[in-house]
mmCIF entry with sequence, helices, sheets and N, C-alpha, C, O atoms, coordinates in Angstrom:
data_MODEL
# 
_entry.id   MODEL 
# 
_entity.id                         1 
_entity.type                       polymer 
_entity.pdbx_number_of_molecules   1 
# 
_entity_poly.entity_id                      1 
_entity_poly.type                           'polypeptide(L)' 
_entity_poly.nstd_linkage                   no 
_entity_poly.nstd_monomer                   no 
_entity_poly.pdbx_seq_one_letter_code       
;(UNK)(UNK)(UNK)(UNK)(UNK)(UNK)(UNK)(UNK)(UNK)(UNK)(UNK)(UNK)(UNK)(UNK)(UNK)(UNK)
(UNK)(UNK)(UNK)(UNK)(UNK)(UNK)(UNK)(UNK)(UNK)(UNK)(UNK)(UNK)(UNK)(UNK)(UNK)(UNK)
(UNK)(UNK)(UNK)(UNK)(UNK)(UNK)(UNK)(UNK)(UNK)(UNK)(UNK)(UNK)(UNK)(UNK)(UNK)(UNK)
(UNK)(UNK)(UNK)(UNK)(UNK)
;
_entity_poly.pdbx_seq_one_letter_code_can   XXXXXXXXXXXXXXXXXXXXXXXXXXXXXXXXXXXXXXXXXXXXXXXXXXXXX 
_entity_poly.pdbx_strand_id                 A 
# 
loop_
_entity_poly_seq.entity_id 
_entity_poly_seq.num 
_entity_poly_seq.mon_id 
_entity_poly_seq.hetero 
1 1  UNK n 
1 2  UNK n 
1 3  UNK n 
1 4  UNK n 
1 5  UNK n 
1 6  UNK n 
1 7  UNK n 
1 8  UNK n 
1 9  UNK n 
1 10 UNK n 
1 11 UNK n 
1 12 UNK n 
1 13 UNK n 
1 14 UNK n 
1 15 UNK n 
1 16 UNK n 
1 17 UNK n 
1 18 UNK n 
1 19 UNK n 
1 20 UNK n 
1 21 UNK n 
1 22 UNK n 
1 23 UNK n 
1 24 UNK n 
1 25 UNK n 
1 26 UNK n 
1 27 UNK n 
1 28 UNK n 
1 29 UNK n 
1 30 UNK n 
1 31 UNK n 
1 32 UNK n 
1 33 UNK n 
1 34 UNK n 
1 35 UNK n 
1 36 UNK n 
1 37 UNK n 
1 38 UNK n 
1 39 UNK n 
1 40 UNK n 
1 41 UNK n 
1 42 UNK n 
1 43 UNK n 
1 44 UNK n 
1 45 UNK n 
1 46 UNK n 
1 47 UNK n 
1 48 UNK n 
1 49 UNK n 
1 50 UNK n 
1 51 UNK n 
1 52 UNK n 
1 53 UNK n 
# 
_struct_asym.id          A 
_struct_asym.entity_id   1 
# 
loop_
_struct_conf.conf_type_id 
_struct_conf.id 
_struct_conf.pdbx_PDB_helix_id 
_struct_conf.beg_label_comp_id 
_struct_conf.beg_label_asym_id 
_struct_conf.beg_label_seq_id 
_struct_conf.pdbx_beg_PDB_ins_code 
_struct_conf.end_label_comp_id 
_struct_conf.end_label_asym_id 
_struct_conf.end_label_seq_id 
_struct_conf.pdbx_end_PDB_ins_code 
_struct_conf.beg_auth_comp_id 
_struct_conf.beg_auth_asym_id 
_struct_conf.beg_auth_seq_id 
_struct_conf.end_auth_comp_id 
_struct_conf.end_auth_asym_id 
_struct_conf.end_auth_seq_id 
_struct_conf.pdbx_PDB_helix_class 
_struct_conf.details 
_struct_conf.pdbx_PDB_helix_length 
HELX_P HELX_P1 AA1 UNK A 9  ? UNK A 29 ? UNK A 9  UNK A 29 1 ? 21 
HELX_P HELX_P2 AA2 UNK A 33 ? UNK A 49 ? UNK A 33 UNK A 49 1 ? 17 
# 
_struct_conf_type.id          HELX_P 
_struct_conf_type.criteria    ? 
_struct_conf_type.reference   ? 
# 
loop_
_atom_site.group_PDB 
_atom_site.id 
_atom_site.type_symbol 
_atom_site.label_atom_id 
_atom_site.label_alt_id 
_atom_site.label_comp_id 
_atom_site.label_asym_id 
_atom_site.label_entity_id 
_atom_site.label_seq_id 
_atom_site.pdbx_PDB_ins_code 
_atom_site.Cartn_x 
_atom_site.Cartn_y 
_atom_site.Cartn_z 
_atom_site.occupancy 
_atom_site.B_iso_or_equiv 
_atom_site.pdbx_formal_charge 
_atom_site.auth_seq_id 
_atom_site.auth_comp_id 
_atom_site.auth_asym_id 
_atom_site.auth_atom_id 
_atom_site.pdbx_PDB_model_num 
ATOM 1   N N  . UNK A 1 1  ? -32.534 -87.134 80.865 1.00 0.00 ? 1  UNK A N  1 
ATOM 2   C CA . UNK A 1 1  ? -31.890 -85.941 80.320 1.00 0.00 ? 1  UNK A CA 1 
ATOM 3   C C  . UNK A 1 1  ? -30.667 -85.600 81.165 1.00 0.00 ? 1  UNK A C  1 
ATOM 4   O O  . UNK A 1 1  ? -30.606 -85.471 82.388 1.00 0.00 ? 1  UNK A O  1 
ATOM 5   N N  . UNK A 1 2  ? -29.726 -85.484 80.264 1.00 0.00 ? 2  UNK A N  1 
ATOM 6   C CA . UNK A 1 2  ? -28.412 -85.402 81.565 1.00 0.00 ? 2  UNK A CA 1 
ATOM 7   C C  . UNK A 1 2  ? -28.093 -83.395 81.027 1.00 0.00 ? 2  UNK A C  1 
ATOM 8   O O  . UNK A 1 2  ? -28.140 -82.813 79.943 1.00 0.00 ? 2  UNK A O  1 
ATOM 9   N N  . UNK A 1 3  ? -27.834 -83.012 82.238 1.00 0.00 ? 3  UNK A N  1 
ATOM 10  C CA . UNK A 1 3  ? -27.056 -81.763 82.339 1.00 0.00 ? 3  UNK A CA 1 
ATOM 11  C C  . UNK A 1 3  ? -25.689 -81.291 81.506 1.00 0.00 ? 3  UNK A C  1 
ATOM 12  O O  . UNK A 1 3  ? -25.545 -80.163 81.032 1.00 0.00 ? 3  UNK A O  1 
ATOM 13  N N  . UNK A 1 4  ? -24.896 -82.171 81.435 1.00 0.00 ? 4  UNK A N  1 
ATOM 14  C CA . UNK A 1 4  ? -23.788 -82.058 81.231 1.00 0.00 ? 4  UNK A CA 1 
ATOM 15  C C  . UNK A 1 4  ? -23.497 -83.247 79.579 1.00 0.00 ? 4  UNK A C  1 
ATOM 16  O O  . UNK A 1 4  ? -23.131 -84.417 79.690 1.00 0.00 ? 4  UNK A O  1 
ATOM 17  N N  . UNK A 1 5  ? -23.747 -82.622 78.342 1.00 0.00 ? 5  UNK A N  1 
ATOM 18  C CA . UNK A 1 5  ? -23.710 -83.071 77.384 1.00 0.00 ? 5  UNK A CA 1 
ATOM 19  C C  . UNK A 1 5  ? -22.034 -83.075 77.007 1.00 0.00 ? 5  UNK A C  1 
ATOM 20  O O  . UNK A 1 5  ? -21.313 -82.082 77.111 1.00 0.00 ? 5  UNK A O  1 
ATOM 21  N N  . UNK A 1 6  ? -21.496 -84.716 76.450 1.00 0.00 ? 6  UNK A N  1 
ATOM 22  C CA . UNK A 1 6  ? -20.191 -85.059 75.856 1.00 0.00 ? 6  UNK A CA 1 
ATOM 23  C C  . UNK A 1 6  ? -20.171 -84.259 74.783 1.00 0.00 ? 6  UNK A C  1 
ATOM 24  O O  . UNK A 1 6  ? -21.179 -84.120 74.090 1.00 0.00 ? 6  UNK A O  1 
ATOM 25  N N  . UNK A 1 7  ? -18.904 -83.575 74.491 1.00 0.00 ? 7  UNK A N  1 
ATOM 26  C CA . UNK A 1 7  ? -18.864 -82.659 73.360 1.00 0.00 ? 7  UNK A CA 1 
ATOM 27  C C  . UNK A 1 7  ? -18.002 -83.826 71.727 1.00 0.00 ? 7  UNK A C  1 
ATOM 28  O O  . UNK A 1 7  ? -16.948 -84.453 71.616 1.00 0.00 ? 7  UNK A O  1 
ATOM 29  N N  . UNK A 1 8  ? -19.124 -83.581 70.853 1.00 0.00 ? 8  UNK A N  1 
ATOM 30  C CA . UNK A 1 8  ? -18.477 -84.356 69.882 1.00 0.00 ? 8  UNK A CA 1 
ATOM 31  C C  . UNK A 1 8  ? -16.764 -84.181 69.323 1.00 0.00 ? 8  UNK A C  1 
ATOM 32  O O  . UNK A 1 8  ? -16.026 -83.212 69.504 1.00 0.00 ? 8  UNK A O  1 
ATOM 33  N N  . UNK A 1 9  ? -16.572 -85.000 68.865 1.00 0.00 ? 9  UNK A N  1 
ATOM 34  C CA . UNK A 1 9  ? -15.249 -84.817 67.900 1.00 0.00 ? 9  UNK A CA 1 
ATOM 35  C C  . UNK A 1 9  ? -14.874 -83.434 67.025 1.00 0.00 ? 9  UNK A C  1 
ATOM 36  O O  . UNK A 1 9  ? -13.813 -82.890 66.720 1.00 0.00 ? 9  UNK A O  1 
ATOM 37  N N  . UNK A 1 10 ? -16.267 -83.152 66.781 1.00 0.00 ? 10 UNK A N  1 
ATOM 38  C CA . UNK A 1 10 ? -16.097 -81.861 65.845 1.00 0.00 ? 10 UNK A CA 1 
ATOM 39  C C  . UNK A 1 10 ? -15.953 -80.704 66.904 1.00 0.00 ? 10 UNK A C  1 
ATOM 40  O O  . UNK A 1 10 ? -15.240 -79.703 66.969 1.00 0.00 ? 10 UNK A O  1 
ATOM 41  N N  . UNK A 1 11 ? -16.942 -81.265 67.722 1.00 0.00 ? 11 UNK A N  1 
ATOM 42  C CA . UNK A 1 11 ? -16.894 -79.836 68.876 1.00 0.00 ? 11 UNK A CA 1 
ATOM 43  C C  . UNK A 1 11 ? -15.565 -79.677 69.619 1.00 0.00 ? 11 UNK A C  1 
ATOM 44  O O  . UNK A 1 11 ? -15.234 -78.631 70.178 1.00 0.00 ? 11 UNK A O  1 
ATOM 45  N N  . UNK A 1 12 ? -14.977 -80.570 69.591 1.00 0.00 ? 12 UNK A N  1 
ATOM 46  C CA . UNK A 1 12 ? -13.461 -80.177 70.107 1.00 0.00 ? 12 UNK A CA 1 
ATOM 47  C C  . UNK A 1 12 ? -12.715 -79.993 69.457 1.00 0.00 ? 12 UNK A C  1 
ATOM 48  O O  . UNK A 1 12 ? -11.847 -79.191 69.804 1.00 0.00 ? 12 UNK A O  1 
ATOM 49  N N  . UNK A 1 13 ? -12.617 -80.775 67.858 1.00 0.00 ? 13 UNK A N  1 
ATOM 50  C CA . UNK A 1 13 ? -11.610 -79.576 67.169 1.00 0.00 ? 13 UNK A CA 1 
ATOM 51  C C  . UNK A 1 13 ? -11.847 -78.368 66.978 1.00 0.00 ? 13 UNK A C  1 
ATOM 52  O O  . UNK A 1 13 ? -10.921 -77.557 67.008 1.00 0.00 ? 13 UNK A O  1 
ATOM 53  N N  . UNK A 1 14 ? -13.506 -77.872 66.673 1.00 0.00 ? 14 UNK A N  1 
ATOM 54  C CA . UNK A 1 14 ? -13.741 -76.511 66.595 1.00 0.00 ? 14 UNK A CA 1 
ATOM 55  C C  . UNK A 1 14 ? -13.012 -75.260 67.479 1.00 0.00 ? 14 UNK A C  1 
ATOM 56  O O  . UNK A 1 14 ? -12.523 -74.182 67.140 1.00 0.00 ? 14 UNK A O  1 
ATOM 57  N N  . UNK A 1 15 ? -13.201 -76.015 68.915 1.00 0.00 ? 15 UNK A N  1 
ATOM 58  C CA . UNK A 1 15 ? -12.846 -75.263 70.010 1.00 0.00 ? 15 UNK A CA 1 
ATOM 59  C C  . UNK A 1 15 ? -11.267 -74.934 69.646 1.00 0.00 ? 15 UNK A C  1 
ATOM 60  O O  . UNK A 1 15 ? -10.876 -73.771 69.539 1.00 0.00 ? 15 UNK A O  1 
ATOM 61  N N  . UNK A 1 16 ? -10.403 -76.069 69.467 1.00 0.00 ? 16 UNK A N  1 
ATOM 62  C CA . UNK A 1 16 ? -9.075  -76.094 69.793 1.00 0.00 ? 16 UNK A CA 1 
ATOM 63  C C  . UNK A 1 16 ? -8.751  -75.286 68.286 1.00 0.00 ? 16 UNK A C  1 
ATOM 64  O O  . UNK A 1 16 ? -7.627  -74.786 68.330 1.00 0.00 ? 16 UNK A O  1 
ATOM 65  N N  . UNK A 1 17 ? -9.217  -75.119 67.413 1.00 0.00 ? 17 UNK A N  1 
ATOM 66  C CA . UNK A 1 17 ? -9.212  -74.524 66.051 1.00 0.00 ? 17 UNK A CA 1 
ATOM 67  C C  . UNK A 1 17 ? -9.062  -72.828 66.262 1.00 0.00 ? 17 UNK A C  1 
ATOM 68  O O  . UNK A 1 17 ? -8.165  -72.062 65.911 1.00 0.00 ? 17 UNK A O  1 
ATOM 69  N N  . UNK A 1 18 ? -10.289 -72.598 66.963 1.00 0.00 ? 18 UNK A N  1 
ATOM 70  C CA . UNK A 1 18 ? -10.608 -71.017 67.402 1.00 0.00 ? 18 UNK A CA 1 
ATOM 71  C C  . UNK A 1 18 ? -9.217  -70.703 68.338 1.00 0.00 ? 18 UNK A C  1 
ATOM 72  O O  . UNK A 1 18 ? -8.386  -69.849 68.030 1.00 0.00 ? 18 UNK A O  1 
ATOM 73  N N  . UNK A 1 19 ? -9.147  -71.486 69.425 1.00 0.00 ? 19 UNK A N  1 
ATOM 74  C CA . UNK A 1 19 ? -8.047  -71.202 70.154 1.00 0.00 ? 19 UNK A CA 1 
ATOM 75  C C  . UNK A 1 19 ? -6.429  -70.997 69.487 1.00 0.00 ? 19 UNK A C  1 
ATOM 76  O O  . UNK A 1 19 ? -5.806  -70.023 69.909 1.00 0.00 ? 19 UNK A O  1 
ATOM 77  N N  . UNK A 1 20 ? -5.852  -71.764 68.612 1.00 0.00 ? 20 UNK A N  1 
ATOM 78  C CA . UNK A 1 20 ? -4.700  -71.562 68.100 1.00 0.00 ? 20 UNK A CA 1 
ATOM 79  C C  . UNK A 1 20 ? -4.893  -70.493 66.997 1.00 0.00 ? 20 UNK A C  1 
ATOM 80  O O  . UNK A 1 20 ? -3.860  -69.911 66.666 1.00 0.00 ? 20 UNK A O  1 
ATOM 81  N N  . UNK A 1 21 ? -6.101  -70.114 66.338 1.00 0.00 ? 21 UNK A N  1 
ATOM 82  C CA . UNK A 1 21 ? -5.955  -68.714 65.726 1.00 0.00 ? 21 UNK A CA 1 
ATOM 83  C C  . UNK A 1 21 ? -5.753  -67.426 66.730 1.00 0.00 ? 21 UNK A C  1 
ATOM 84  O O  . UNK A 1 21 ? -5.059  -66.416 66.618 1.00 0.00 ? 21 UNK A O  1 
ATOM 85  N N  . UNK A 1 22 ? -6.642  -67.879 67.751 1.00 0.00 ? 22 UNK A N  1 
ATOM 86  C CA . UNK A 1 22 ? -6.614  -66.758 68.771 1.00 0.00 ? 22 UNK A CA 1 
ATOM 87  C C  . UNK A 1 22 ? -5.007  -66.457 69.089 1.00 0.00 ? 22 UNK A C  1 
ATOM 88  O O  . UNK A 1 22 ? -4.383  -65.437 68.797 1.00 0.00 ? 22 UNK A O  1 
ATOM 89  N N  . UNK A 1 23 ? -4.546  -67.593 69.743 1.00 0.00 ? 23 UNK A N  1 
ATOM 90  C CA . UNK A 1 23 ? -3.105  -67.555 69.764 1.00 0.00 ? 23 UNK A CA 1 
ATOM 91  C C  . UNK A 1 23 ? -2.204  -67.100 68.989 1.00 0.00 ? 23 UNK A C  1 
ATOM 92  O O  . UNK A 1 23 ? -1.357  -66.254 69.277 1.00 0.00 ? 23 UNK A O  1 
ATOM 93  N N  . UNK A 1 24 ? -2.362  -67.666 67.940 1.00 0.00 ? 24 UNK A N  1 
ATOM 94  C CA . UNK A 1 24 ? -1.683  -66.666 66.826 1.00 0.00 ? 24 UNK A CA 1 
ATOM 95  C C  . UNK A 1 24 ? -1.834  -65.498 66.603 1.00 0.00 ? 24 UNK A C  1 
ATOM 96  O O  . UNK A 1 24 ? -0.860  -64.748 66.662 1.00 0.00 ? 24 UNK A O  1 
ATOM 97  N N  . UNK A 1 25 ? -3.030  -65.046 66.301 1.00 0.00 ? 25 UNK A N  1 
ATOM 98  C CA . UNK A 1 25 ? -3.249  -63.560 66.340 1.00 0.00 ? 25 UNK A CA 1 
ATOM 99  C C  . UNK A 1 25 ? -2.287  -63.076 67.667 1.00 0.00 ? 25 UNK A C  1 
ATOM 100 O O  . UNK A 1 25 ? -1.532  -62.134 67.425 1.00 0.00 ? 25 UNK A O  1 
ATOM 101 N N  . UNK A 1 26 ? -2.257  -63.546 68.815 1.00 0.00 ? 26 UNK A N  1 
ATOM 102 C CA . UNK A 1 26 ? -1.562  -62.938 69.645 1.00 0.00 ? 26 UNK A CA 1 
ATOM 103 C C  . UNK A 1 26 ? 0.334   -63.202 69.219 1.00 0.00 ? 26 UNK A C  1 
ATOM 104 O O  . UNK A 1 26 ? 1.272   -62.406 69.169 1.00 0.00 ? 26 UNK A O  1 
ATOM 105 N N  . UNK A 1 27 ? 0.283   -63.983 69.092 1.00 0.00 ? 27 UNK A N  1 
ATOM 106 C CA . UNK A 1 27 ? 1.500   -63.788 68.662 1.00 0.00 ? 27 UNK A CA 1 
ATOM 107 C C  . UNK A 1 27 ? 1.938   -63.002 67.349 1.00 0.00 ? 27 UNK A C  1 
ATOM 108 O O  . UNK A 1 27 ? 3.048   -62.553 67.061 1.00 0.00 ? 27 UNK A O  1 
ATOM 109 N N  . UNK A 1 28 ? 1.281   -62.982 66.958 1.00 0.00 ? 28 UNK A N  1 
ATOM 110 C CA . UNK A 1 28 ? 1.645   -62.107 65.309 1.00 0.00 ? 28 UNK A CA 1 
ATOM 111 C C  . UNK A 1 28 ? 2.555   -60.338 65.798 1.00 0.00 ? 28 UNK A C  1 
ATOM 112 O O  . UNK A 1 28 ? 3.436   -59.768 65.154 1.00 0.00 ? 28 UNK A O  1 
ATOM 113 N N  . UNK A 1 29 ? 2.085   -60.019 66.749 1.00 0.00 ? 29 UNK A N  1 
ATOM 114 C CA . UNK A 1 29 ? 2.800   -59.284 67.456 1.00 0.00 ? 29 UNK A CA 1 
ATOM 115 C C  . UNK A 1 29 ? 4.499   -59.329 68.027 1.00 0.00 ? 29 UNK A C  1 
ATOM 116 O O  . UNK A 1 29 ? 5.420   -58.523 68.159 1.00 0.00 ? 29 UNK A O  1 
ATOM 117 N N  . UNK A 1 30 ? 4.341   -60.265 68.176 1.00 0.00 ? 30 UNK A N  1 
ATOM 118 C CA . UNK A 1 30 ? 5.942   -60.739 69.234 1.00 0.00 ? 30 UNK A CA 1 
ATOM 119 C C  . UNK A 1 30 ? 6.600   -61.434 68.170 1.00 0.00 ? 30 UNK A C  1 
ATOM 120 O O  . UNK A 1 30 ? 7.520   -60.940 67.517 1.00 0.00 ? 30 UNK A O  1 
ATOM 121 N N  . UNK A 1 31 ? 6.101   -62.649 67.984 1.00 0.00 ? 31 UNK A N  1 
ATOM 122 C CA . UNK A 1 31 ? 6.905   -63.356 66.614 1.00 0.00 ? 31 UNK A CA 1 
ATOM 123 C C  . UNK A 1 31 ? 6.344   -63.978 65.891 1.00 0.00 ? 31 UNK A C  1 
ATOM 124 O O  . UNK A 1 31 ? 5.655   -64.990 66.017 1.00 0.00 ? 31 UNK A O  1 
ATOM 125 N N  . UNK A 1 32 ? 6.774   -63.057 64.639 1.00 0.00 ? 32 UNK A N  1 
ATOM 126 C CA . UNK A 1 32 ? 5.898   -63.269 63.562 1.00 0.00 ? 32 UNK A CA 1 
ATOM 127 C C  . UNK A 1 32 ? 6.195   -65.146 63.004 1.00 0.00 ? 32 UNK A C  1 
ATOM 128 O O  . UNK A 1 32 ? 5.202   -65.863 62.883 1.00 0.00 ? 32 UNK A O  1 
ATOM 129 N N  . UNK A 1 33 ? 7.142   -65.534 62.816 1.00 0.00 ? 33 UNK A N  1 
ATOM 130 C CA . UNK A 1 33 ? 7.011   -66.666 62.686 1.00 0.00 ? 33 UNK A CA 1 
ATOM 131 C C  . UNK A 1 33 ? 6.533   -68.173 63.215 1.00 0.00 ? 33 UNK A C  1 
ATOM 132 O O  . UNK A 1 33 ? 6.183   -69.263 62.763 1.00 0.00 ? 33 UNK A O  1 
ATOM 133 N N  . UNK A 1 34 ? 6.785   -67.409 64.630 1.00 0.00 ? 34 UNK A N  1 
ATOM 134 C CA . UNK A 1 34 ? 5.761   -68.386 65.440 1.00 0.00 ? 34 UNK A CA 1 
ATOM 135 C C  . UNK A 1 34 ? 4.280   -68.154 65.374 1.00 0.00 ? 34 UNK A C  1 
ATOM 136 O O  . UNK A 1 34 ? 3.526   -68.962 65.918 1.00 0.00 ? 34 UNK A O  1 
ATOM 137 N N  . UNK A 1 35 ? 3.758   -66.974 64.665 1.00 0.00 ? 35 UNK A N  1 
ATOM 138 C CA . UNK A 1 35 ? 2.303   -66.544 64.371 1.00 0.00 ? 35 UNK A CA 1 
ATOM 139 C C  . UNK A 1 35 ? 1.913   -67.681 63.118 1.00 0.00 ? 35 UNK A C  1 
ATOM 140 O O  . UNK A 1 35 ? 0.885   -68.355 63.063 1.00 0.00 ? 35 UNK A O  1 
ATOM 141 N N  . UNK A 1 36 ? 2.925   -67.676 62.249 1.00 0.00 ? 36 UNK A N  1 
ATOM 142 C CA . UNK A 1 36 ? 2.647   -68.418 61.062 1.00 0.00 ? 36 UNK A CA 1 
ATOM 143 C C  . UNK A 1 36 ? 2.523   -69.847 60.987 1.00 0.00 ? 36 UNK A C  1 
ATOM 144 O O  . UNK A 1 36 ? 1.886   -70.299 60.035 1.00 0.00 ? 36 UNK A O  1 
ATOM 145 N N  . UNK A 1 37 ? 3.051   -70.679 61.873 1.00 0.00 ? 37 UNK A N  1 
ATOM 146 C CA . UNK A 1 37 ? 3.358   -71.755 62.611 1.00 0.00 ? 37 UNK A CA 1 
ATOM 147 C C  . UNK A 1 37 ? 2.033   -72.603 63.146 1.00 0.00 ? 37 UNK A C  1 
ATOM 148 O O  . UNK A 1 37 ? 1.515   -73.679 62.845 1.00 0.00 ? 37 UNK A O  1 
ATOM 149 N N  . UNK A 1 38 ? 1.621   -70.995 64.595 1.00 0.00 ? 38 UNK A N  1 
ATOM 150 C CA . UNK A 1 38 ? 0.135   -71.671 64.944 1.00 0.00 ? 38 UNK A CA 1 
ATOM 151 C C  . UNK A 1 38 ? -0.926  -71.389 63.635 1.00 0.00 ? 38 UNK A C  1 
ATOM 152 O O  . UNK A 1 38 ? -1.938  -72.084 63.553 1.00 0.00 ? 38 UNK A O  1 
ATOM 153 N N  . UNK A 1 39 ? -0.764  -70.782 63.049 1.00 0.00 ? 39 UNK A N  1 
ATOM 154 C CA . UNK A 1 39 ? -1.697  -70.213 61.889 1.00 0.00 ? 39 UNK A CA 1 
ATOM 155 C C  . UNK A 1 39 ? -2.000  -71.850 60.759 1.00 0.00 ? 39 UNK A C  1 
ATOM 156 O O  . UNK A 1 39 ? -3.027  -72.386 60.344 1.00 0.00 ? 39 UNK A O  1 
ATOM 157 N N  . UNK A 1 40 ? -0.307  -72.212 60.596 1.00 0.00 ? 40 UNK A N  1 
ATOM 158 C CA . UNK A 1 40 ? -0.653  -73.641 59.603 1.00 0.00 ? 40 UNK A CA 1 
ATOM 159 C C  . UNK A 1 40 ? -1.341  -74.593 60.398 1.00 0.00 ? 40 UNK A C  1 
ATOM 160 O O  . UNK A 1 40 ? -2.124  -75.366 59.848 1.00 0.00 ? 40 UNK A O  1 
ATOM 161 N N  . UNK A 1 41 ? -1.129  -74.643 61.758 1.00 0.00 ? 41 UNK A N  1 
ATOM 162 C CA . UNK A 1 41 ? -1.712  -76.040 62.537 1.00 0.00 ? 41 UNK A CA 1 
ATOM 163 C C  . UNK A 1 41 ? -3.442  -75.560 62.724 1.00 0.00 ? 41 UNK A C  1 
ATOM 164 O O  . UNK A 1 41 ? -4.316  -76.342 63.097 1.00 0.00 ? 41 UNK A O  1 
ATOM 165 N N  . UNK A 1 42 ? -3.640  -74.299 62.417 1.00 0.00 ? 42 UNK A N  1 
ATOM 166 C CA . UNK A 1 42 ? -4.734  -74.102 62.723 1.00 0.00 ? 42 UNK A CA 1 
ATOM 167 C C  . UNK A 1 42 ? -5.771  -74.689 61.573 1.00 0.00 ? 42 UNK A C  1 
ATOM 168 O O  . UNK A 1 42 ? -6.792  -75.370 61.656 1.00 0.00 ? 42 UNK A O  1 
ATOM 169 N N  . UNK A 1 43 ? -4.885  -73.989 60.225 1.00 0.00 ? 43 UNK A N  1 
ATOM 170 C CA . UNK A 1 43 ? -5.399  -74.725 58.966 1.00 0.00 ? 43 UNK A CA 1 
ATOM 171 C C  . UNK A 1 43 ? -5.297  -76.555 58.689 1.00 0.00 ? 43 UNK A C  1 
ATOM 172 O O  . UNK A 1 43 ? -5.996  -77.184 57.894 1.00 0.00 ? 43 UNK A O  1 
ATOM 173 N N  . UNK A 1 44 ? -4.170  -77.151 59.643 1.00 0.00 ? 44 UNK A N  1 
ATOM 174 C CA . UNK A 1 44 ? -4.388  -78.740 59.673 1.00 0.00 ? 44 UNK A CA 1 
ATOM 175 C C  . UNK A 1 44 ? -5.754  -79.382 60.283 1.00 0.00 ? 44 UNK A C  1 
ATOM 176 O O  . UNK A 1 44 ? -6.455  -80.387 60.165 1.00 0.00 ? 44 UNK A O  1 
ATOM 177 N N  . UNK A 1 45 ? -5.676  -78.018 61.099 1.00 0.00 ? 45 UNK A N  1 
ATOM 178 C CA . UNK A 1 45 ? -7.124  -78.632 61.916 1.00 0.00 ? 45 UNK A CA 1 
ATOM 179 C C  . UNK A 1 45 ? -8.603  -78.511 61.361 1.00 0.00 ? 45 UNK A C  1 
ATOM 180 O O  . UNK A 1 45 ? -9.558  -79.287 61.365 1.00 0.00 ? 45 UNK A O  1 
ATOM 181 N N  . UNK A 1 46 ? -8.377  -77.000 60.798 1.00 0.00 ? 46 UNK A N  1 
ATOM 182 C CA . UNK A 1 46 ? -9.901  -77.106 60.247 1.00 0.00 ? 46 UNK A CA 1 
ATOM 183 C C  . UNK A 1 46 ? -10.090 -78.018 58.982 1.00 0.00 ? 46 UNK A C  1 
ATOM 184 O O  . UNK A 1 46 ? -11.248 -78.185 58.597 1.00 0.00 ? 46 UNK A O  1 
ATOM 185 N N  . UNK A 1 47 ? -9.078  -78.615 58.306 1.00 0.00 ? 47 UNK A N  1 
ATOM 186 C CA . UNK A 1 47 ? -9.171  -79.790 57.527 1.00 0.00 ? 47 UNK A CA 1 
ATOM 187 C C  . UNK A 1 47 ? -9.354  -81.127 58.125 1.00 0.00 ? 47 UNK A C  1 
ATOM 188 O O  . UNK A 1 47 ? -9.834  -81.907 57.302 1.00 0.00 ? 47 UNK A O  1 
ATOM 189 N N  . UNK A 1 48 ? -9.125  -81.672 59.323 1.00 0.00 ? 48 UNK A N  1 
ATOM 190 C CA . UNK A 1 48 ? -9.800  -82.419 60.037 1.00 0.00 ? 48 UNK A CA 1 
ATOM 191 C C  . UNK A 1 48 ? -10.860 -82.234 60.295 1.00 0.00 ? 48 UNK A C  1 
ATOM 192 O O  . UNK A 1 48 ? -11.480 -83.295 60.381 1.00 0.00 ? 48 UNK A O  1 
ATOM 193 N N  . UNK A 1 49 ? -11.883 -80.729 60.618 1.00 0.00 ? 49 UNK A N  1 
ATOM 194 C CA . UNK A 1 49 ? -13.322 -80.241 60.789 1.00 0.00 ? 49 UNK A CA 1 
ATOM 195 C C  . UNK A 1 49 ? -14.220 -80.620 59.534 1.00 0.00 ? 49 UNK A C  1 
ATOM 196 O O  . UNK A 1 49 ? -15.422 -80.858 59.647 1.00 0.00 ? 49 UNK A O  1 
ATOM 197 N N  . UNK A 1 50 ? -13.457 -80.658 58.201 1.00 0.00 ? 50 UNK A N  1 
ATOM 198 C CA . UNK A 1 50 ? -14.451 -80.719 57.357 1.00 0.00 ? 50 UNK A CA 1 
ATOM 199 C C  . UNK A 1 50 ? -13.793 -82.198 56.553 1.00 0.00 ? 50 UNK A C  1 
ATOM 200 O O  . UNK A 1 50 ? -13.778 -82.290 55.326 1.00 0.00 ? 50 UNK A O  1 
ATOM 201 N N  . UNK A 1 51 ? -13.462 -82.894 57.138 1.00 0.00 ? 51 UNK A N  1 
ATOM 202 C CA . UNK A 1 51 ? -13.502 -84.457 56.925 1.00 0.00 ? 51 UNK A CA 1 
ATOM 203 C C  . UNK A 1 51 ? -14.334 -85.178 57.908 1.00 0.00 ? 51 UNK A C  1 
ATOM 204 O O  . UNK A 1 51 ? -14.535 -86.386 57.786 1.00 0.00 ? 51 UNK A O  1 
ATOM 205 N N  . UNK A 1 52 ? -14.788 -84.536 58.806 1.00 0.00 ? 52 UNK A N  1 
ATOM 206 C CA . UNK A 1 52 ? -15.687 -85.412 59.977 1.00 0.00 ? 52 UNK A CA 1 
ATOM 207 C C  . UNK A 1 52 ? -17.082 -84.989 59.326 1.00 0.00 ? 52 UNK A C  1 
ATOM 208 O O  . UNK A 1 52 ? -18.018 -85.619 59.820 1.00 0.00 ? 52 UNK A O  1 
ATOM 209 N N  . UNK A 1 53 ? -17.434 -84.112 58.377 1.00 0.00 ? 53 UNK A N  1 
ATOM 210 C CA . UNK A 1 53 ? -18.730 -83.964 58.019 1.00 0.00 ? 53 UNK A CA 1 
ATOM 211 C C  . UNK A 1 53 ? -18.962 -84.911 57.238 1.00 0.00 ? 53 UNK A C  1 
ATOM 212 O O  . UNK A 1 53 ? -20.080 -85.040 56.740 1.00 0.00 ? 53 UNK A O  1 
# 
């Protein structure tokens, strides 16, 4: 039994998915077009999330 489990393919786009909405949301404040920007890459990604199922 190892401690320290490899995180799958899905589990790292998930992560990096949550993170560039997060980001965006923060930017949606300052600039809005750079909000919209991380917002589409966020949607490229969760379409990579539901092609690995």
């Amino acid at each position: 039994m190892s401690l320290f489990k490899r995180k799958s393919k899905k589990e790292k786009l998930e992560k990096k998915y949550r993170e560039k909405l997060e980001e965006a949301y923060k930017m949606s404040t300052i600039n809005r077009s750079k909000s919209d920007e991380l917002t589409y890459e966020a949607a490229q990604i969760l379409k990579e999330i539901e092609n690995e199922k």
